[in-house]
C-alpha positions in Angstrom: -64.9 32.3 -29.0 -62.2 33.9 -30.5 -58.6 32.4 -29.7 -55.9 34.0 -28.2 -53.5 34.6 -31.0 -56.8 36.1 -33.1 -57.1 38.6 -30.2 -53.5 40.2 -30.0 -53.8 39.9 -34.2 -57.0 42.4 -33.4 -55.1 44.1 -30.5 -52.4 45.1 -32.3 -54.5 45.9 -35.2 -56.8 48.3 -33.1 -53.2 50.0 -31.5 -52.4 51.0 -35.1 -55.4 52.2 -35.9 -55.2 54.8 -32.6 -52.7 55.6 -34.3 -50.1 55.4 -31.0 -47.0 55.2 -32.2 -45.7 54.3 -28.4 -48.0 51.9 -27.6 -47.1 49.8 -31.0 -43.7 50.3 -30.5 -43.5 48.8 -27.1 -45.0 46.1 -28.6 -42.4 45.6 -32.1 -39.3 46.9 -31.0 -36.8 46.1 -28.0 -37.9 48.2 -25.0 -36.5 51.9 -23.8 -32.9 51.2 -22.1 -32.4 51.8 -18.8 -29.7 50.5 -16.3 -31.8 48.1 -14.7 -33.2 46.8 -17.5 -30.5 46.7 -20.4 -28.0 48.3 -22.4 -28.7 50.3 -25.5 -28.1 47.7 -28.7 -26.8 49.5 -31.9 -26.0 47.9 -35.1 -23.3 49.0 -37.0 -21.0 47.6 -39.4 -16.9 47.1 -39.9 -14.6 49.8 -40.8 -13.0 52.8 -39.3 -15.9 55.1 -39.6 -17.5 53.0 -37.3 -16.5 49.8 -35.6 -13.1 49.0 -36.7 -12.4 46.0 -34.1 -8.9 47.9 -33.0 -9.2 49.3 -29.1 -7.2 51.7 -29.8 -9.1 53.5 -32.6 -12.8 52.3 -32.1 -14.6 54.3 -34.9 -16.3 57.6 -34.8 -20.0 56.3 -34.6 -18.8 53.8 -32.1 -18.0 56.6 -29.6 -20.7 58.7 -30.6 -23.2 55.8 -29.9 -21.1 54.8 -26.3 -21.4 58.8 -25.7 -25.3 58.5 -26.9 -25.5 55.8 -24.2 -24.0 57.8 -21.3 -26.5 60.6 -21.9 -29.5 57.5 -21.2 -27.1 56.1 -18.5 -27.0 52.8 -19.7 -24.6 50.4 -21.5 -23.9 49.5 -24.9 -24.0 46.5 -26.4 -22.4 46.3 -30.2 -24.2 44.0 -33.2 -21.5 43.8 -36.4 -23.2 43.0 -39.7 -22.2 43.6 -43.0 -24.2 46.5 -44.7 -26.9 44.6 -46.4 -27.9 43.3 -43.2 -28.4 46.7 -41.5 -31.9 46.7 -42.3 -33.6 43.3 -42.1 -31.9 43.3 -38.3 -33.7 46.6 -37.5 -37.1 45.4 -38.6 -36.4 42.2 -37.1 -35.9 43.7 -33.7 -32.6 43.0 -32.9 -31.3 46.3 -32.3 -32.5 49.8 -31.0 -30.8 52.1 -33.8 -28.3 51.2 -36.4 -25.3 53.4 -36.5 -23.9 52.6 -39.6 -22.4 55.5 -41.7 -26.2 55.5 -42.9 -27.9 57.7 -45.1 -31.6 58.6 -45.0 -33.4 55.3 -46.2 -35.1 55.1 -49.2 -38.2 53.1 -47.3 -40.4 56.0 -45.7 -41.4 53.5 -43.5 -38.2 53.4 -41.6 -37.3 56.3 -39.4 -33.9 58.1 -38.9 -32.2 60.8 -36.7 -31.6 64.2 -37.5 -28.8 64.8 -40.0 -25.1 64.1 -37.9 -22.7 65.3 -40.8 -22.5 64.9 -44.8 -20.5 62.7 -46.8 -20.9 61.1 -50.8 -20.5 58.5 -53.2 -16.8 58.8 -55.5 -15.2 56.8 -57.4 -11.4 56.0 -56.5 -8.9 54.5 -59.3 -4.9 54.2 -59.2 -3.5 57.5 -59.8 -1.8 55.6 -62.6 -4.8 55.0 -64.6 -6.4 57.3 -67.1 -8.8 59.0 -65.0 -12.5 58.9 -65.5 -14.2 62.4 -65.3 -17.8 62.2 -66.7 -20.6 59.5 -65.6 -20.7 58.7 -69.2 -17.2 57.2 -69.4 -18.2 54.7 -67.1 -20.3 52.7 -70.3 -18.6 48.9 -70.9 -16.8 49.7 -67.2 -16.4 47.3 -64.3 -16.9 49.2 -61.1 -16.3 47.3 -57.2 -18.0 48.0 -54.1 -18.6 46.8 -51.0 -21.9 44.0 -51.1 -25.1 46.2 -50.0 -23.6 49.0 -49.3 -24.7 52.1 -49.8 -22.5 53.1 -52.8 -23.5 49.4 -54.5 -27.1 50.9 -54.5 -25.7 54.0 -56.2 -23.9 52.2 -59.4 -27.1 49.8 -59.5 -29.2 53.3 -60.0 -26.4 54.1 -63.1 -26.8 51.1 -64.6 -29.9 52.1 -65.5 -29.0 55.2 -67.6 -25.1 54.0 -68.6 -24.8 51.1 -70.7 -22.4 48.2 -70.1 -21.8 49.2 -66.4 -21.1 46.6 -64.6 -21.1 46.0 -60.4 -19.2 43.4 -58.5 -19.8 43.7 -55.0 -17.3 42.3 -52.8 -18.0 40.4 -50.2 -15.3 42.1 -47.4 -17.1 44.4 -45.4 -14.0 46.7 -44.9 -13.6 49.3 -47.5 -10.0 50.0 -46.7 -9.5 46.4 -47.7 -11.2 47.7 -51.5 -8.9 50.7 -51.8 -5.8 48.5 -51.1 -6.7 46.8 -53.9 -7.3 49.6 -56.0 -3.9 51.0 -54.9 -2.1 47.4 -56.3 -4.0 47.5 -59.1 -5.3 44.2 -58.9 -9.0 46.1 -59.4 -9.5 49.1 -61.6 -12.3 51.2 -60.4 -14.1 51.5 -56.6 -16.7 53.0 -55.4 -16.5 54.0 -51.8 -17.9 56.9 -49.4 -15.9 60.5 -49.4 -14.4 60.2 -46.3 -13.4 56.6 -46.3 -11.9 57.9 -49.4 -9.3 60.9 -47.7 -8.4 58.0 -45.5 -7.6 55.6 -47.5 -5.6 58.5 -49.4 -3.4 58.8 -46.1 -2.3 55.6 -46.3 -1.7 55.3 -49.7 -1.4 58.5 -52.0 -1.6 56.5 -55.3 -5.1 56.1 -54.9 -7.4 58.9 -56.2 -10.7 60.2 -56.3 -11.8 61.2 -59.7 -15.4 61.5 -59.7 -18.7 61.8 -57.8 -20.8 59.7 -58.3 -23.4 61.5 -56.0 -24.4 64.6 -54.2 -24.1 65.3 -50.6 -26.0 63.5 -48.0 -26.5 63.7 -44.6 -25.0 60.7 -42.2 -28.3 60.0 -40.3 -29.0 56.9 -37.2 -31.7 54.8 -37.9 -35.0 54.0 -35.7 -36.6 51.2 -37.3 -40.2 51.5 -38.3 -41.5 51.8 -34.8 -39.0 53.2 -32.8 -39.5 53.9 -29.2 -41.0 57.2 -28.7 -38.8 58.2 -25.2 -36.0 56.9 -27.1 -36.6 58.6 -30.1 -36.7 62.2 -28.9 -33.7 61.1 -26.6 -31.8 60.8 -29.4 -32.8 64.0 -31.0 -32.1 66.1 -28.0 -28.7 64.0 -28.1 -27.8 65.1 -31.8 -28.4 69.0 -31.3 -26.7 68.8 -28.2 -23.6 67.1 -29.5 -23.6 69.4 -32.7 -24.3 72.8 -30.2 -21.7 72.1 -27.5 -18.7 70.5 -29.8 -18.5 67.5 -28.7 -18.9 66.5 -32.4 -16.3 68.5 -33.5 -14.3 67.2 -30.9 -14.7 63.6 -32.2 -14.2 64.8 -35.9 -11.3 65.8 -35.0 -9.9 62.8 -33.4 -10.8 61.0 -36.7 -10.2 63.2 -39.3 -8.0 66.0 -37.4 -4.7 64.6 -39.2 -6.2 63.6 -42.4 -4.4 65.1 -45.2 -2.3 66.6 -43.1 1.4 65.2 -45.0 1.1 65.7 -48.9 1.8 62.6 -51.6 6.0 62.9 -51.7 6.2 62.7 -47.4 3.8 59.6 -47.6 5.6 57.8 -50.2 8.8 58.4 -48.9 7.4 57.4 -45.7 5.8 54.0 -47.0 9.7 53.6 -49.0 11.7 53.7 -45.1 9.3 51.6 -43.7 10.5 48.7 -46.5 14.2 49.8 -46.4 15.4 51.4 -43.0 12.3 50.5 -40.4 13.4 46.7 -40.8 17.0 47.5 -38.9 15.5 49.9 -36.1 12.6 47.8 -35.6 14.0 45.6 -32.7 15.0 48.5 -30.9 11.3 50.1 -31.0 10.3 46.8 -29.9 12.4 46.8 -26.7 10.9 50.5 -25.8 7.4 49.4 -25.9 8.6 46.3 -23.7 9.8 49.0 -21.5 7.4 51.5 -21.4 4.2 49.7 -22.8 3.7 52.7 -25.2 2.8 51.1 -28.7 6.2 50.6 -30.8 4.5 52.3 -33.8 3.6 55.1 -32.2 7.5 55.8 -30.9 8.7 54.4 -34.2 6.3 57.7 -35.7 8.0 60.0 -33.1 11.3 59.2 -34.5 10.5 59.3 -38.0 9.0 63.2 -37.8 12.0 63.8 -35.8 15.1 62.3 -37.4 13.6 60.2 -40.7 15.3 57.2 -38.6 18.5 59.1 -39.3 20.7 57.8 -35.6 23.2 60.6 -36.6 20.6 63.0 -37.2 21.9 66.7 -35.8 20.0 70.0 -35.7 21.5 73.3 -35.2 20.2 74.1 -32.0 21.7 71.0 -30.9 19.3 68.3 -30.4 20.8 64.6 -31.8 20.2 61.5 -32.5 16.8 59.4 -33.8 14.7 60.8 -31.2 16.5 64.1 -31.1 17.7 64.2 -27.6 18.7 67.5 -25.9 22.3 66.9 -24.2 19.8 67.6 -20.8 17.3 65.5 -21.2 19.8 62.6 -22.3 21.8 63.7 -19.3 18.5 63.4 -17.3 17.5 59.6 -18.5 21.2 58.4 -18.3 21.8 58.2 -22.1 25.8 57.8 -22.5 25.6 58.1 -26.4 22.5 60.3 -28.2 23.9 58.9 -31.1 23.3 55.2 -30.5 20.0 54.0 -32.0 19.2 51.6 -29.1 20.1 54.3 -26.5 17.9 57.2 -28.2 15.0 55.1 -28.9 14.7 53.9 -25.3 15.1 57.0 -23.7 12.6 59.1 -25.9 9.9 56.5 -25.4 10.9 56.7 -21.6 10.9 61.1 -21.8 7.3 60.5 -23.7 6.3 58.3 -20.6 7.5 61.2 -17.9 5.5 63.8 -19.8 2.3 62.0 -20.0 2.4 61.2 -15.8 3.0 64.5 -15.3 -0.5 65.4 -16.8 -3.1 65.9 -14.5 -5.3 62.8 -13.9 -8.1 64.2 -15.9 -6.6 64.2 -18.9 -8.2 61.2 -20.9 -6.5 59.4 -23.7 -5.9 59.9 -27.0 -5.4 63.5 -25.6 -2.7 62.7 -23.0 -0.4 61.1 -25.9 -1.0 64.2 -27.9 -0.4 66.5 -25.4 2.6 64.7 -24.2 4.2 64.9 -27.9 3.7 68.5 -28.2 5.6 68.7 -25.0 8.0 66.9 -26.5 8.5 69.2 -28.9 8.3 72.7 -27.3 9.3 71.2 -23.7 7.5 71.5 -20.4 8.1 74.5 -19.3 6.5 76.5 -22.7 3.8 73.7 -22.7 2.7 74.5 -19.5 2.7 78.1 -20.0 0.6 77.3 -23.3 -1.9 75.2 -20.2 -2.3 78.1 -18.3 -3.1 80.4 -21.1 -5.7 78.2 -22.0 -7.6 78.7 -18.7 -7.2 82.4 -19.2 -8.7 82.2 -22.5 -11.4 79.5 -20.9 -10.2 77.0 -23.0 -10.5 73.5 -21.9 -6.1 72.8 -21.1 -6.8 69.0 -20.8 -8.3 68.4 -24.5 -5.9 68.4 -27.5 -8.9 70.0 -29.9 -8.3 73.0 -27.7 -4.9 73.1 -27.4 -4.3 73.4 -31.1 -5.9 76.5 -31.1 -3.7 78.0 -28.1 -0.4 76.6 -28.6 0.0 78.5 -31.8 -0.9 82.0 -29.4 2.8 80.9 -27.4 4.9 82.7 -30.6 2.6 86.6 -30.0 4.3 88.4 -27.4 0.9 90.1 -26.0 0.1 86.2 -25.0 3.2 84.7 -24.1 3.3 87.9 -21.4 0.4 87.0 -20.2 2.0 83.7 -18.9 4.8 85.1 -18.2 6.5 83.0 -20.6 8.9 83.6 -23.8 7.9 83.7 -26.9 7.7 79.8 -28.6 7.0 78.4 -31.5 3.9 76.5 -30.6 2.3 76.1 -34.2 5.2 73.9 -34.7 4.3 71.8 -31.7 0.5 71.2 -33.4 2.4 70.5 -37.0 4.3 67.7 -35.0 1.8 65.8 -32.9 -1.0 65.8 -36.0 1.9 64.7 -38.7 2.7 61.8 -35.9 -0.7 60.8 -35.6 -0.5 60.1 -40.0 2.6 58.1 -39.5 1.1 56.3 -36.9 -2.2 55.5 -39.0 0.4 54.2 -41.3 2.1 52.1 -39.4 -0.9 50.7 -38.1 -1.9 49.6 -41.5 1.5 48.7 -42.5 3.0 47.1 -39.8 2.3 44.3 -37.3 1.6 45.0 -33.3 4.5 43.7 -30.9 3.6 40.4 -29.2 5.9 39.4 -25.9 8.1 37.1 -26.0 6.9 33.7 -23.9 7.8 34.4 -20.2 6.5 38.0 -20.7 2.8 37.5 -20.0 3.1 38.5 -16.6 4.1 42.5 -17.7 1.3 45.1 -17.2 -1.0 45.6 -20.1 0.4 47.5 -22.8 -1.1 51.3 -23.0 -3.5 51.7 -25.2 -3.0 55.2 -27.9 -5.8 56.0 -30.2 -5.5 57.5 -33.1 
């Protein structure tokens, strides 16, 4: 008689040979999701393309896979390993998909989701270097990446056809952490993915991409060998859904929205206050989160866009002071000096508060902060008209990805009459909130979050901004 291991050996072997791809998966890969079972379990790795440990700023695959999850109406469950693990844990089981910032694998045996957006291979180097323009100048070259990553795999391939190219792959999973170090100089030459790469660029301008080192490729999910078949054409409906109705473009957005959006002088002037004149103010931006429970570094951006930290900072129209008060709105919070650091600083983080609660309760974060900004800058009463021209237009008032589109349409008299409203420069409201969001990336790489005093832990829980 056979024994009971030989027959699920011939069991299995017979399911294959059907041909069922269901069947075998059930029997090789964590079952479908569903609410009363589990949650969905993705593996991904660090960085902010897709898990980047900060609450505030998740990663983009991270939401997509949480959004991927409400559409099956389960959970999600997280699994962080550095990118040469990605595979091994998906044929081992351990995880449902991997989103990863993955490209289609190499193995035909392991199966991927349609295409979700493009993205390549470069090389980065110190602007101050002499640049390296050809594949072929890369001969007798030392060249860093992150350790099985997918742009280690593409120097191992050159190796084979340029001579003397060397790979180090580093062991830190976070590719920011590589371009830093291109940026000091303490390494010459990195190879990191293209959109990592115009990141990386925003917080630090010295650092360059200066050649490809491959072609497009598609940003794919992977299934595994066996994938679940339910789950497998869940996933696909998911993808052309996401990619038909915008809520894709609606993520890119939040991620990549600002990128770019301040050219190489602004950022190094920035990076220059935050040494020389952030130091003095940043006490102050310290008390108005303590106050407000807005992050400090995203006030401390508000008053650079609007003064450059300058507390005697006057504009023509009459606005003064670091956060560049109007005399009624000081008048309103109870501010006896626009001109005093301290007293601006608190008072515009309090005026950023006020316009965010008066925001319907639908509006979700990031958005609210954004809108709340640009109502900072045009005030209420245009950026409400700019609201209710957005229904007219059936444009979603409560998301900022719309809202840059239709505050722009506030300085055309033919709109602003519709509304019933005067003509305002709403472009200038967009320029504002996506040059804030840079600064804050900035900060947020550049400088530490506030921690309470000891006696403090009894305040509310500070509100969370993403970027």
């Amino acid at each position: 008689m056979r024994t009971l291991p030989a027959l699920l050996i011939a069991f299995a072997a017979l399911l294959a040979a059907c041909g069922d791809p269901g069947m075998l998966a059930g029997l090789r890969t964590l079952p479908f999701p569903t609410p009363a079972q589990q949650d969905l379990v993705v593996l991904t790795t660090p960085g902010p393309l897709t898990r980047s440990g900060d609450p505030d700023a998740p990663g983009l695959e991270s939401d997509l896979a949480e959004a991927f999850a409400r559409d099956l109406g389960v959970g999600v469950r997280f699994i962080v390993v550095p990118p040469g693990e990605v595979a091994n844990q998906l044929v081992a089981g351990k995880a449902h998909l991997a989103a990863a910032w993955l490209t289609p694998p190499g193995d035909p045996a392991m199966q991927a989701s349609e295409p979700l957006r493009v993205t390549a291979d470069v090389l980065v180097q110190n602007e101050a270097t002499l640049p390296v323009g050809e594949i072929a100048q890369l001969a007798g070259r030392t060249v860093h990446a992150v350790a099985g990553s997918r742009q280690a795999a593409t120097l191992k391939r050159l190796q084979e056809s340029v001579p003397g190219l060397e790979v180090v792959e580093v062991d830190d999973p976070d590719a920011l952490n590589l371009t830093q170090a291109v940026a000091e100089r303490r390494v010459e030459l990195a190879a990191v993915d293209s959109t990592l790469a115009s990141i990386a660029q925003t917080h630090r301008p010295d650092i360059v991409p200066t050649l490809a080192l491959s072609g497009e490729q598609p940003v794919v999910w992977w299934l595994g060998p066996h994938p679940n078949v339910e789950l497998k054409a869940r996933l696909a409906a998911f993808v052309e859904r996401i990619q038909r109705d915008g809520t894709l473009a609606r993520l890119d957005d939040r991620y990549f929205g600002h990128v770019r959006r301040l050219n190489q002088a602004d950022i190094i002037k920035f990076l220059g206050q935050i040494e020389s004149t952030l130091p003095r103010l940043r006490p102050h931006f310290h008390a108005a989160e303590a106050l407000t429970q807005i992050d400090w570094r995203l006030i401390a951006a508000v008053a650079y866009h609007e003064s450059h930290w300058d507390p005697a900072a006057t504009s023509p129209t009459g606005v003064r002071g670091i956060m560049m008060l109007t005399e009624e709105t000081a008048d309103r919070l109870g501010v006896g000096n626009r001109l005093d650091p301290r007293e601006s600083i608190l008072a515009g983080a309090r005026y950023i508060n006020i316009l965010k609660e008066t925001l319907p309760e639908t509006v979700a974060e990031p958005d609210r902060t954004w809108l709340a900004l640009a109502a900072y800058n045009i005030g209420p009463g245009h950026f409400n008209a700019a609201r209710r021209l957005a229904e007219l237009l059936k444009a979603d008032p409560d998301a900022w990805y719309e809202m840059k589109r239709i505050l722009p349409l506030l300085a055309q008299p033919k709109f602003a009459e519709r509304v019933m409203s005067g003509r305002a420069r709403g472009g200038e409201a967009v320029l504002l909130v996506e040059s804030i969001r840079t600064y804050f990336d900035i900060l947020a790489r550049n400088a530490s979050a506030y921690e309470a005093p000891r006696g403090m832990a009894g305040d509310p829980p500070r509100l969370k901004v993403s970027r």
